[in-house]
PDB file of N, CA, C and O in Angstrom:
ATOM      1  N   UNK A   1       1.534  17.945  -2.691  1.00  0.00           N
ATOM      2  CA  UNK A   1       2.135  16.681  -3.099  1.00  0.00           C
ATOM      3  C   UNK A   1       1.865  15.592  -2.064  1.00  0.00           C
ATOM      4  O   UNK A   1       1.533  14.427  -2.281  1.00  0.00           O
ATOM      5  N   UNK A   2       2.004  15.996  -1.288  1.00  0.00           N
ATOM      6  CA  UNK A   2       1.491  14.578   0.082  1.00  0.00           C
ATOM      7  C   UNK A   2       0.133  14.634   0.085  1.00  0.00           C
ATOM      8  O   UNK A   2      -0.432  13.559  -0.117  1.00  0.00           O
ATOM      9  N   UNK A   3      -0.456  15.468   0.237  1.00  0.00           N
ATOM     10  CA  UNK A   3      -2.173  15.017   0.088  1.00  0.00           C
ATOM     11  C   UNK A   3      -2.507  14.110  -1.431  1.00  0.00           C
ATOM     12  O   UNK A   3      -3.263  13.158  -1.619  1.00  0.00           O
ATOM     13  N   UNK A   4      -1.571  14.879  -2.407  1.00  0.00           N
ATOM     14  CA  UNK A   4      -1.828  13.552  -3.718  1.00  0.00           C
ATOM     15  C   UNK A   4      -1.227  12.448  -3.226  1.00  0.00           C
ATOM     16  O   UNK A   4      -2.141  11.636  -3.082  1.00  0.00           O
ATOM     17  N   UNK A   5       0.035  11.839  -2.805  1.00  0.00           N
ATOM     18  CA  UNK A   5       0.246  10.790  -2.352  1.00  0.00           C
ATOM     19  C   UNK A   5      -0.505   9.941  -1.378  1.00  0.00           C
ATOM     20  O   UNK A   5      -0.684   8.723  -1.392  1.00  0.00           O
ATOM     21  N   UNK A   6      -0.892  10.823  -0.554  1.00  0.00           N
ATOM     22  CA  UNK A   6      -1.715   9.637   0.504  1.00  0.00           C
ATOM     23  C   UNK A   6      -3.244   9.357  -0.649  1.00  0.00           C
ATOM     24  O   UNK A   6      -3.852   8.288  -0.698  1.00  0.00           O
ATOM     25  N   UNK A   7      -3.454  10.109  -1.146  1.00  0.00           N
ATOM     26  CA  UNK A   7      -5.216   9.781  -1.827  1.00  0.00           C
ATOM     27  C   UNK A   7      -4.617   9.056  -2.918  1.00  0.00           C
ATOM     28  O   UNK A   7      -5.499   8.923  -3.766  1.00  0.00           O
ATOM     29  N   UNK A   8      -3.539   8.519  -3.311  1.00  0.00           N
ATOM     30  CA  UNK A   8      -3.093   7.614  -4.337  1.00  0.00           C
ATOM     31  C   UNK A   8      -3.472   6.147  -3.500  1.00  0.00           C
ATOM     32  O   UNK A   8      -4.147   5.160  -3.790  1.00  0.00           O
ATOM     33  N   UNK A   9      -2.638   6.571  -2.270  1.00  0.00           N
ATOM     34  CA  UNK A   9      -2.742   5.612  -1.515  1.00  0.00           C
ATOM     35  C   UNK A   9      -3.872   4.875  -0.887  1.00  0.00           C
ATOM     36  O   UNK A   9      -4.280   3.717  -0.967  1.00  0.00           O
ATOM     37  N   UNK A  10      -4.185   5.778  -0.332  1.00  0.00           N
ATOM     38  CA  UNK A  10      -6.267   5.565   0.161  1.00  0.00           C
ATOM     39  C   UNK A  10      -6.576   4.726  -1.101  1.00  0.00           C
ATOM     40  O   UNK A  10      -6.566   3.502  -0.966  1.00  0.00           O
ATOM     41  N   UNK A  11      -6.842   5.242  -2.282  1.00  0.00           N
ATOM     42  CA  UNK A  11      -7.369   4.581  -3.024  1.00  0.00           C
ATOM     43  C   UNK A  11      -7.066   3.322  -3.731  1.00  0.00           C
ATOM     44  O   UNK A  11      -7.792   2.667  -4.480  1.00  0.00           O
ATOM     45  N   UNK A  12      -5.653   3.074  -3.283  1.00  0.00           N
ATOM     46  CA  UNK A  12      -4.962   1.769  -3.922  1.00  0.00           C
ATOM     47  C   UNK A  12      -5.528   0.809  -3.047  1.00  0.00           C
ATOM     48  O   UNK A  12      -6.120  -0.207  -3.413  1.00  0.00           O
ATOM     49  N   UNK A  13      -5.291   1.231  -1.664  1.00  0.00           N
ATOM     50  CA  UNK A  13      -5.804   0.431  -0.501  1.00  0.00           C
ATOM     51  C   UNK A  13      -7.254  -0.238  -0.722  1.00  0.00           C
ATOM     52  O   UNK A  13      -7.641  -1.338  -1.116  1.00  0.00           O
ATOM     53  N   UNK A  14      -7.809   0.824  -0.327  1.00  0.00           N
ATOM     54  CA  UNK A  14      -9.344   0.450  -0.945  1.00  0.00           C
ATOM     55  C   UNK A  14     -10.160  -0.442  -2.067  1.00  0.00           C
ATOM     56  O   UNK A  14     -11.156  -1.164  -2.019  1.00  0.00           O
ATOM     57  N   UNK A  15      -9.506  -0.151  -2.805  1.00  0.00           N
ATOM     58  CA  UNK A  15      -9.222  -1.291  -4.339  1.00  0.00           C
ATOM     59  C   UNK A  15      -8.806  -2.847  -3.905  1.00  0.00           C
ATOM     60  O   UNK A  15      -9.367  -3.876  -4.284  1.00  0.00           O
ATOM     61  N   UNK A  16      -7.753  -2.740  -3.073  1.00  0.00           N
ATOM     62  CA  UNK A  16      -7.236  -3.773  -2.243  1.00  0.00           C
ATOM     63  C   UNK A  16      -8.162  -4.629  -1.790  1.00  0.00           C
ATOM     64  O   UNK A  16      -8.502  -5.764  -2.122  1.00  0.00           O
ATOM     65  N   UNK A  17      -8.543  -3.785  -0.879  1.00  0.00           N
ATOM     66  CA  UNK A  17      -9.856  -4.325   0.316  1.00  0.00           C
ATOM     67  C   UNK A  17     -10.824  -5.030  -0.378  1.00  0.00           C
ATOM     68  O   UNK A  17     -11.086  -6.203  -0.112  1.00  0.00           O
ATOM     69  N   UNK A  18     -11.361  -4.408  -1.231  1.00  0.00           N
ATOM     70  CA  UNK A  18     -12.852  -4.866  -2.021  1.00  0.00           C
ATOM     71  C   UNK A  18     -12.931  -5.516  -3.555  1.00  0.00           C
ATOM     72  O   UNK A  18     -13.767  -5.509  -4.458  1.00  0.00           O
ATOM     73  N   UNK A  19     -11.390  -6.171  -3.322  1.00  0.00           N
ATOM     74  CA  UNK A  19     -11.474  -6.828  -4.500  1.00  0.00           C
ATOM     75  C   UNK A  19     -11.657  -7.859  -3.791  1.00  0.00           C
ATOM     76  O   UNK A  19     -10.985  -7.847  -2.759  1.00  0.00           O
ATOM     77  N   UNK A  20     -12.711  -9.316  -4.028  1.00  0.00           N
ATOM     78  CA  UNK A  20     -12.979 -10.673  -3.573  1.00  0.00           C
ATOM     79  C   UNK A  20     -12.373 -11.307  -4.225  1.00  0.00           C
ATOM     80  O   UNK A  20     -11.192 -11.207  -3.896  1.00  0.00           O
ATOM     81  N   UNK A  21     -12.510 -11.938  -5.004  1.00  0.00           N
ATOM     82  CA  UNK A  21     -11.930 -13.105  -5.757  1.00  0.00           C
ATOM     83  C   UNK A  21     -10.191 -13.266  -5.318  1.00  0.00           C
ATOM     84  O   UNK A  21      -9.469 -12.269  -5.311  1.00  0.00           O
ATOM     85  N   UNK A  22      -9.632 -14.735  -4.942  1.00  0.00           N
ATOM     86  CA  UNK A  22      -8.656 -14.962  -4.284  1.00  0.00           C
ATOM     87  C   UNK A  22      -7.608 -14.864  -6.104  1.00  0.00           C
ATOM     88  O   UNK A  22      -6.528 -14.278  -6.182  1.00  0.00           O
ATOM     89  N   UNK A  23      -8.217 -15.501  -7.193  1.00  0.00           N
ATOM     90  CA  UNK A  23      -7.144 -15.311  -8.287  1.00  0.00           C
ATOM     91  C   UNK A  23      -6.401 -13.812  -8.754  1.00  0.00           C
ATOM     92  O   UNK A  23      -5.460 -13.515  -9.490  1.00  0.00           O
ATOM     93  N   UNK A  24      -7.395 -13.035  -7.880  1.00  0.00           N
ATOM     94  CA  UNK A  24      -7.165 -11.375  -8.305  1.00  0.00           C
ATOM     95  C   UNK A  24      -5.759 -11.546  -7.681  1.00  0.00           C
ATOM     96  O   UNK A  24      -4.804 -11.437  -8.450  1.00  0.00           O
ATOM     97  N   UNK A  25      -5.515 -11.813  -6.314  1.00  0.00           N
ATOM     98  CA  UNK A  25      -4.180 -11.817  -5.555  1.00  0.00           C
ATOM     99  C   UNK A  25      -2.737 -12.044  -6.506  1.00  0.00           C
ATOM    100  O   UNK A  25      -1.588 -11.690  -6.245  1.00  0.00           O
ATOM    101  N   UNK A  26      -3.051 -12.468  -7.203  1.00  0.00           N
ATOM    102  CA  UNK A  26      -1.639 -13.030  -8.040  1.00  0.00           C
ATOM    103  C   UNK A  26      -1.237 -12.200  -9.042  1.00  0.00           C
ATOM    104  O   UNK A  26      -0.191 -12.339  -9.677  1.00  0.00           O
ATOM    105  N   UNK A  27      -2.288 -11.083  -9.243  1.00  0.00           N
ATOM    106  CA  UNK A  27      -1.965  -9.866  -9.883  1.00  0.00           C
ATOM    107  C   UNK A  27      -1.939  -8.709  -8.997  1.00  0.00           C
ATOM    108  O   UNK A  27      -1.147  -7.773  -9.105  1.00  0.00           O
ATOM    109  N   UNK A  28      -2.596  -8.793  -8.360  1.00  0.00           N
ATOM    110  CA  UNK A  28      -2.603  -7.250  -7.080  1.00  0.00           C
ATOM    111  C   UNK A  28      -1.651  -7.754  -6.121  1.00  0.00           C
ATOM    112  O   UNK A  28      -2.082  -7.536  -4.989  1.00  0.00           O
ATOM    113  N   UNK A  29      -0.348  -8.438  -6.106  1.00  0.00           N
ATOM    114  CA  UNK A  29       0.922  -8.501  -5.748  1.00  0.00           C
ATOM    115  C   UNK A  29       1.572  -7.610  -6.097  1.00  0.00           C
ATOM    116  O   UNK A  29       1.360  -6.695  -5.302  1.00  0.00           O
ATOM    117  N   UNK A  30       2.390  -7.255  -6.972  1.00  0.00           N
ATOM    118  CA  UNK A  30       2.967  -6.715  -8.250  1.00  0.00           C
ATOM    119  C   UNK A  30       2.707  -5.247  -8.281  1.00  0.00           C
ATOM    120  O   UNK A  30       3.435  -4.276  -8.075  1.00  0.00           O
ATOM    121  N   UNK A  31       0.759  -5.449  -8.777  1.00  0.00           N
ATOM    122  CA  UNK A  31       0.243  -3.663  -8.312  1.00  0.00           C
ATOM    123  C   UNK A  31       0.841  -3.014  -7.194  1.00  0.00           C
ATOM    124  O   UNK A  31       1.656  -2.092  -7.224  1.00  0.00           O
ATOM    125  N   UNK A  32       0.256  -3.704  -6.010  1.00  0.00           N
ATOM    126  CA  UNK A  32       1.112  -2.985  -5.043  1.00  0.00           C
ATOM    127  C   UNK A  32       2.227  -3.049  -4.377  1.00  0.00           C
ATOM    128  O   UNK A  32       2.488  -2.685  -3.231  1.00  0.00           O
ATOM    129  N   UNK A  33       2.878  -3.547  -5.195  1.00  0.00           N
ATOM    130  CA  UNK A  33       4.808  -3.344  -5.344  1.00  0.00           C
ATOM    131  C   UNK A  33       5.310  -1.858  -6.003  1.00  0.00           C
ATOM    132  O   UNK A  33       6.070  -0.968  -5.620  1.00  0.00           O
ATOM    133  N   UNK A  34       4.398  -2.101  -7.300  1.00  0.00           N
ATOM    134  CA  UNK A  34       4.331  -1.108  -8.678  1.00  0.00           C
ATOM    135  C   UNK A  34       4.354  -0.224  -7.733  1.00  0.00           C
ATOM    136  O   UNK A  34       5.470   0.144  -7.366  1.00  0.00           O
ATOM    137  N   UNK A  35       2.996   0.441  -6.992  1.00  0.00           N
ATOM    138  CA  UNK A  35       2.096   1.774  -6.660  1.00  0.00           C
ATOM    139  C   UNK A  35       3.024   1.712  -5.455  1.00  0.00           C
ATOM    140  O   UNK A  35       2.677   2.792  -4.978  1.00  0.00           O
ATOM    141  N   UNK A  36       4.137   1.167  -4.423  1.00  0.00           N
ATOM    142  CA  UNK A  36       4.743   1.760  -3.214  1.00  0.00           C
ATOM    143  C   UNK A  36       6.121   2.004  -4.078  1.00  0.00           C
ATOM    144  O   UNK A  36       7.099   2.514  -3.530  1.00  0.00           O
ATOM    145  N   UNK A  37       6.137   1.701  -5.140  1.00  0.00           N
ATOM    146  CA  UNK A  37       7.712   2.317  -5.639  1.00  0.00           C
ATOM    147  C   UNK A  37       7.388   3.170  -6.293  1.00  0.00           C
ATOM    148  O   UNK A  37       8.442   3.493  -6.841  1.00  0.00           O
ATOM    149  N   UNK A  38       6.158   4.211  -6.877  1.00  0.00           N
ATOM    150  CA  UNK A  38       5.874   5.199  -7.863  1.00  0.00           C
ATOM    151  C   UNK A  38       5.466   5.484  -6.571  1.00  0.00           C
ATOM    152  O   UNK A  38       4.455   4.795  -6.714  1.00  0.00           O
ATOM    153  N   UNK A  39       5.344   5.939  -5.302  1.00  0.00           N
ATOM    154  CA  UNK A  39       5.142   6.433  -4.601  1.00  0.00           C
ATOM    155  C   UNK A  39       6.487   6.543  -3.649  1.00  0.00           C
ATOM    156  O   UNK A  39       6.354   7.136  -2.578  1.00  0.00           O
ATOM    157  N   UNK A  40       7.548   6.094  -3.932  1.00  0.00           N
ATOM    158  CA  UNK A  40       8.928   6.465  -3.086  1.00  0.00           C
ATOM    159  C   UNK A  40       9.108   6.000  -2.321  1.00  0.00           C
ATOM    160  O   UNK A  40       9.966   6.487  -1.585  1.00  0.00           O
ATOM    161  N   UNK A  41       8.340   4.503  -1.839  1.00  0.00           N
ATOM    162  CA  UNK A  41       8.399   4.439  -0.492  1.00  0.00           C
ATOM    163  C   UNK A  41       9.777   3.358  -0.408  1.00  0.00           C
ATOM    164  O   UNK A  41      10.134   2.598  -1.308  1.00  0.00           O
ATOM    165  N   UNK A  42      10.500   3.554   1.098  1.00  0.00           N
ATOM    166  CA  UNK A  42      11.462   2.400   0.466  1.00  0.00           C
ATOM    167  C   UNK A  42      11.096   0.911   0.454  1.00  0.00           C
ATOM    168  O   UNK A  42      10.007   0.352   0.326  1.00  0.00           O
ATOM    169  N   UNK A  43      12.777   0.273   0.687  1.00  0.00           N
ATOM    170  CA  UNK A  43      12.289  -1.118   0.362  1.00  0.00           C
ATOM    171  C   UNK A  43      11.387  -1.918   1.153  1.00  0.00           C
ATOM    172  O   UNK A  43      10.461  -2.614   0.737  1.00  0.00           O
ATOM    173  N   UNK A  44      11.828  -1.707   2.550  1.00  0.00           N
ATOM    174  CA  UNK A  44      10.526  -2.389   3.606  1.00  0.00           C
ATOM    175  C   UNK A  44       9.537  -2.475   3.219  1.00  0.00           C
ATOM    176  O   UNK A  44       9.078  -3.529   2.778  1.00  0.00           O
ATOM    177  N   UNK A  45       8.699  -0.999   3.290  1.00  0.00           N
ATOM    178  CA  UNK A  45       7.814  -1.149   2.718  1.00  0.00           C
ATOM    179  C   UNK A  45       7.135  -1.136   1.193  1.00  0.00           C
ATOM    180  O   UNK A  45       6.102  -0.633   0.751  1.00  0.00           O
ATOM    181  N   UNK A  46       7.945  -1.737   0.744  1.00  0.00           N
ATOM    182  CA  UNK A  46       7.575  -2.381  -1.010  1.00  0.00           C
ATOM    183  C   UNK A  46       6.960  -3.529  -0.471  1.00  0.00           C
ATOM    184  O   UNK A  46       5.812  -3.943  -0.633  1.00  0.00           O
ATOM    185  N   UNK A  47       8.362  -4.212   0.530  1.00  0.00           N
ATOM    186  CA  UNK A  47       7.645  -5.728   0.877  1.00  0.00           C
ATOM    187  C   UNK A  47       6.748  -5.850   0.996  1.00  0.00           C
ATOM    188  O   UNK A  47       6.004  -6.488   0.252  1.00  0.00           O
ATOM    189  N   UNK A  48       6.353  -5.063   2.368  1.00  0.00           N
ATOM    190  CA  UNK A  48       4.958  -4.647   2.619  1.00  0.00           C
ATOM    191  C   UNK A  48       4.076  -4.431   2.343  1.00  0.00           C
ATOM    192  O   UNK A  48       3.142  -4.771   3.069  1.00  0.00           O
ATOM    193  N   UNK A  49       3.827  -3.711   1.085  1.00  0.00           N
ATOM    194  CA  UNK A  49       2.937  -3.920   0.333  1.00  0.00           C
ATOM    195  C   UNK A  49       2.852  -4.743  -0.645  1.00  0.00           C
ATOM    196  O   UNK A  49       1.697  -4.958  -1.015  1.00  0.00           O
ATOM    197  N   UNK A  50       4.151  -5.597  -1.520  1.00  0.00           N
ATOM    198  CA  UNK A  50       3.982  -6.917  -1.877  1.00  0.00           C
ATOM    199  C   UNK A  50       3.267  -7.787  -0.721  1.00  0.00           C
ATOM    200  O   UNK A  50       2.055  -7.956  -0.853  1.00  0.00           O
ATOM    201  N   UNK A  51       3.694  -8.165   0.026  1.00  0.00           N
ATOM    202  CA  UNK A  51       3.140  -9.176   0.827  1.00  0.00           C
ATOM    203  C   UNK A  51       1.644  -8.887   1.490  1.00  0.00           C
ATOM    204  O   UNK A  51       1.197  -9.820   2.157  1.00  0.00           O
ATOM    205  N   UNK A  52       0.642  -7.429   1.352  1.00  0.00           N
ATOM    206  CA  UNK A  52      -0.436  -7.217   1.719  1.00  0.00           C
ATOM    207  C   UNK A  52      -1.401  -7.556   0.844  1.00  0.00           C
ATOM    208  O   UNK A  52      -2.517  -8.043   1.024  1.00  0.00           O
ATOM    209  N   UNK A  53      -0.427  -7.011  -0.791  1.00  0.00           N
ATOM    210  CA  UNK A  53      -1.642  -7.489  -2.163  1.00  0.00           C
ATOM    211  C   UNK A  53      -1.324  -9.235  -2.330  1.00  0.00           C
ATOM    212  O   UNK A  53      -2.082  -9.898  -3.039  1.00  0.00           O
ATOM    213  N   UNK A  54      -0.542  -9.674  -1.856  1.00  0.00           N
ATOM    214  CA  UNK A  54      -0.717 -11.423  -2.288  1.00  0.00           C
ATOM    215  C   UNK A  54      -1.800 -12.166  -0.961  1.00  0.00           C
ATOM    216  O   UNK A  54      -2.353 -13.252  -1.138  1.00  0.00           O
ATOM    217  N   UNK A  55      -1.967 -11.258   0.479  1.00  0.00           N
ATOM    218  CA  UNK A  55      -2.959 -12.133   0.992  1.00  0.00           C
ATOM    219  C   UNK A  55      -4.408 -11.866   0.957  1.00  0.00           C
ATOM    220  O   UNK A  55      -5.072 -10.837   0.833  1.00  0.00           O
ATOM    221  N   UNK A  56      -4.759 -13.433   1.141  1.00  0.00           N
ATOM    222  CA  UNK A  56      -6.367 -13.586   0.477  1.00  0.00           C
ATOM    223  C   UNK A  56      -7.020 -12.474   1.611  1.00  0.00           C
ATOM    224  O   UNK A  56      -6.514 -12.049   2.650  1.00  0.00           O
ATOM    225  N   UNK A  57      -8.547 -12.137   0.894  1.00  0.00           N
ATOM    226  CA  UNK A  57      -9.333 -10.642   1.578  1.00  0.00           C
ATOM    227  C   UNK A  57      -9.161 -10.654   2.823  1.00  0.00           C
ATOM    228  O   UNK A  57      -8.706  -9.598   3.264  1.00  0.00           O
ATOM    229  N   UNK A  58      -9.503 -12.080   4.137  1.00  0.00           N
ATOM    230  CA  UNK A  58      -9.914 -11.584   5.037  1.00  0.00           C
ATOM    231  C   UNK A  58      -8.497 -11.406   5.985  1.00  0.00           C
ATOM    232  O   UNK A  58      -8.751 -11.219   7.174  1.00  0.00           O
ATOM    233  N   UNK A  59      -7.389 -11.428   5.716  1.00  0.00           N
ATOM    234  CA  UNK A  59      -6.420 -11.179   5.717  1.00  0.00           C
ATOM    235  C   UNK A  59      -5.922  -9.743   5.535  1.00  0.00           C
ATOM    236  O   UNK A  59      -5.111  -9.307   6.352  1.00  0.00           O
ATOM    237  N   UNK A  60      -6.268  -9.117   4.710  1.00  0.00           N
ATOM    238  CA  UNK A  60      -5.594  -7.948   4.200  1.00  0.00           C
ATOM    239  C   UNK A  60      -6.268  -6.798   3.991  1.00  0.00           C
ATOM    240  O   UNK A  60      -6.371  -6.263   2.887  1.00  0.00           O
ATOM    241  N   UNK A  61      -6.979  -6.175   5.533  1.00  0.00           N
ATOM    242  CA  UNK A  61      -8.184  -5.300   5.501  1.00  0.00           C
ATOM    243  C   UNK A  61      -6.928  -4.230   6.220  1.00  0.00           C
ATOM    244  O   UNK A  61      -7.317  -3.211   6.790  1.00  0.00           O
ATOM    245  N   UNK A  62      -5.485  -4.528   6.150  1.00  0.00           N
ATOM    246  CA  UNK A  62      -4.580  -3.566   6.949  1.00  0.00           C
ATOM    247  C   UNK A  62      -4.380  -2.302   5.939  1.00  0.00           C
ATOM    248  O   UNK A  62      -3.603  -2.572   5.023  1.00  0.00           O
ATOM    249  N   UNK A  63      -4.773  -1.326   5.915  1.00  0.00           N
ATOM    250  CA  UNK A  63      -4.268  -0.461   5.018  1.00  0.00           C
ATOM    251  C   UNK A  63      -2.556  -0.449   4.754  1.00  0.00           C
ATOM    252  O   UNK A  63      -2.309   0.694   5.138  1.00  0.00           O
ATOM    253  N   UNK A  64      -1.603  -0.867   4.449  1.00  0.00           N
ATOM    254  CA  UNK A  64      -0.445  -0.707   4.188  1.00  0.00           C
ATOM    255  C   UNK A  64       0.308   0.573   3.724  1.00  0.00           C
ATOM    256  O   UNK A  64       1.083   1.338   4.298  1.00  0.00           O
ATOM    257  N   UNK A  65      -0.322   0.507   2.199  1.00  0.00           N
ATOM    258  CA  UNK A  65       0.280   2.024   1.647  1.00  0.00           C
ATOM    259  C   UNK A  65      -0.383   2.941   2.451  1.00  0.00           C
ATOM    260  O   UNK A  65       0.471   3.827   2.491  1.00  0.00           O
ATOM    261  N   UNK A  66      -1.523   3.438   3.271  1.00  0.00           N
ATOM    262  CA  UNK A  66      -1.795   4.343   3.333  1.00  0.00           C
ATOM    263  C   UNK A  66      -1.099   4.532   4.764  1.00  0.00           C
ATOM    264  O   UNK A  66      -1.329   5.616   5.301  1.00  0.00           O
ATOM    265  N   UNK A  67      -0.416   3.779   5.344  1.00  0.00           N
ATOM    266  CA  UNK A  67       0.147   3.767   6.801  1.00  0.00           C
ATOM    267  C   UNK A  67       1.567   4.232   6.209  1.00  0.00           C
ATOM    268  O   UNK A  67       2.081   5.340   6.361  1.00  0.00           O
ATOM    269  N   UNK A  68       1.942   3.440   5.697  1.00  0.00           N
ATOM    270  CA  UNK A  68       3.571   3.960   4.538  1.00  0.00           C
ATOM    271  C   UNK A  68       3.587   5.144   4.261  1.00  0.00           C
ATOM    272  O   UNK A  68       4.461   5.845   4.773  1.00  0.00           O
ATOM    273  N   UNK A  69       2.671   5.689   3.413  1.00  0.00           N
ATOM    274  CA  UNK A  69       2.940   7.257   3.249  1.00  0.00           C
ATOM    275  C   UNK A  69       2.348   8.053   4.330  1.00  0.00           C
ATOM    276  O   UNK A  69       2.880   9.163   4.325  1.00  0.00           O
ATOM    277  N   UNK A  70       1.258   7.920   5.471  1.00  0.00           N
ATOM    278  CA  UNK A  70       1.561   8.816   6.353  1.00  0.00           C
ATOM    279  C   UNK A  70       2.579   8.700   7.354  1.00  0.00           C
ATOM    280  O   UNK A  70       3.062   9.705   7.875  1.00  0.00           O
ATOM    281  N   UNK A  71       2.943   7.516   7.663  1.00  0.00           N
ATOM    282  CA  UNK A  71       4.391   7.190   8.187  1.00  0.00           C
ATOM    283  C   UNK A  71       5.668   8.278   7.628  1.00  0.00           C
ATOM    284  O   UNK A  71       6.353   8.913   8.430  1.00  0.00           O
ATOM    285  N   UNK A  72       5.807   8.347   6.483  1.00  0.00           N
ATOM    286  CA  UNK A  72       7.028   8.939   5.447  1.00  0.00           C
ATOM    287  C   UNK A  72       6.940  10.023   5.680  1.00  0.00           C
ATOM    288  O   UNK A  72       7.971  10.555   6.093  1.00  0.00           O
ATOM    289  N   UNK A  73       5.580  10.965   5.525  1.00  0.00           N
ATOM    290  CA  UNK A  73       5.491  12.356   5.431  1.00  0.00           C
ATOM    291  C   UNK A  73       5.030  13.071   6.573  1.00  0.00           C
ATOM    292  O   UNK A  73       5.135  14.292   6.690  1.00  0.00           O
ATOM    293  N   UNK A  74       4.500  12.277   7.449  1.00  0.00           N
ATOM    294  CA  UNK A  74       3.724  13.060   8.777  1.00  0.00           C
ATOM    295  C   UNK A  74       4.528  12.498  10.294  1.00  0.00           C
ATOM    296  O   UNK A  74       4.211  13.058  11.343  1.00  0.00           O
ATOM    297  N   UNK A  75       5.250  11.716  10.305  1.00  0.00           N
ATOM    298  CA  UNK A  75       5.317  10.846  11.517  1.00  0.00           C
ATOM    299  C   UNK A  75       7.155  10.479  11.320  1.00  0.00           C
ATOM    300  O   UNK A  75       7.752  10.039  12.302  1.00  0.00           O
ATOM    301  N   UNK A  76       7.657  10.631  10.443  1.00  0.00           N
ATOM    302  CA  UNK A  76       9.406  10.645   9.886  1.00  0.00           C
ATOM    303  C   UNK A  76       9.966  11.775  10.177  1.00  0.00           C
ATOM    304  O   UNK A  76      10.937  11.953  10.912  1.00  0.00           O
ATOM    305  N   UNK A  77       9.322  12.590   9.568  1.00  0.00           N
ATOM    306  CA  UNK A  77      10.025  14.023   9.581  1.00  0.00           C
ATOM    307  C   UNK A  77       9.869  14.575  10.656  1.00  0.00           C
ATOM    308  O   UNK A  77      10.788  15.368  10.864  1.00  0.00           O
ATOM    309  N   UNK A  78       8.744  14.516  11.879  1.00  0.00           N
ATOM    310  CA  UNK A  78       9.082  14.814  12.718  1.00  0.00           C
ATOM    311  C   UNK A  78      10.084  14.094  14.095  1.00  0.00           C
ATOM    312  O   UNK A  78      10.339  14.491  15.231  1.00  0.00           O
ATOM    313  N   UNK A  79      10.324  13.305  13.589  1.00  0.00           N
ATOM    314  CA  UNK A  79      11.417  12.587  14.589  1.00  0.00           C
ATOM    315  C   UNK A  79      12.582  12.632  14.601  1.00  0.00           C
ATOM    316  O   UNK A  79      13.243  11.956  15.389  1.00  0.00           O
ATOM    317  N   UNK A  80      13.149  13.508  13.659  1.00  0.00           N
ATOM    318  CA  UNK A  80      14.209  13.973  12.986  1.00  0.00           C
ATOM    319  C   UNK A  80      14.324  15.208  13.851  1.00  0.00           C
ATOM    320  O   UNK A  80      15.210  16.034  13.634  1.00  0.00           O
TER     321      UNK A  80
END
């Protein structure tokens, strides 16, 4: 289940990255709001990934979700 989550993630990211066009942003907001709440993540990082899919490309080469879910599952639980 976490290796499917992070490769949800990888790949949302990625999609992210290499979409150009700045009008795409006003829909790949939303997406990756959608894809960090079907992925569990909490609210922070919803923001977080709202606010990664609304900035223009050269801006938003940060992987987000894929830092979010290895954050959650690899790097949480052990600090506990």
């Amino acid at each position: 289940m976490k290796l499917f989550r992070l490769l949800i993630a990888m790949a949302v990211d990625l999609l992210d990255i290499l979409v150009f066009p700045p009008t795409t942003d006003i829909g790949e907001a939303p997406a990756m709001f959608l894809v960090a709440n079907i992925l569990g993540l909490d609210s922070l990082q919803q923001l977080l990934a709202l606010t990664d899919g609304a900035l223009p490309p050269p801006f938003d080469i940060v992987p987000v979700l894929t830092l979010s879910v290895i954050y959650e599952d690899y790097v949480k639980k052990e600090e506990k």
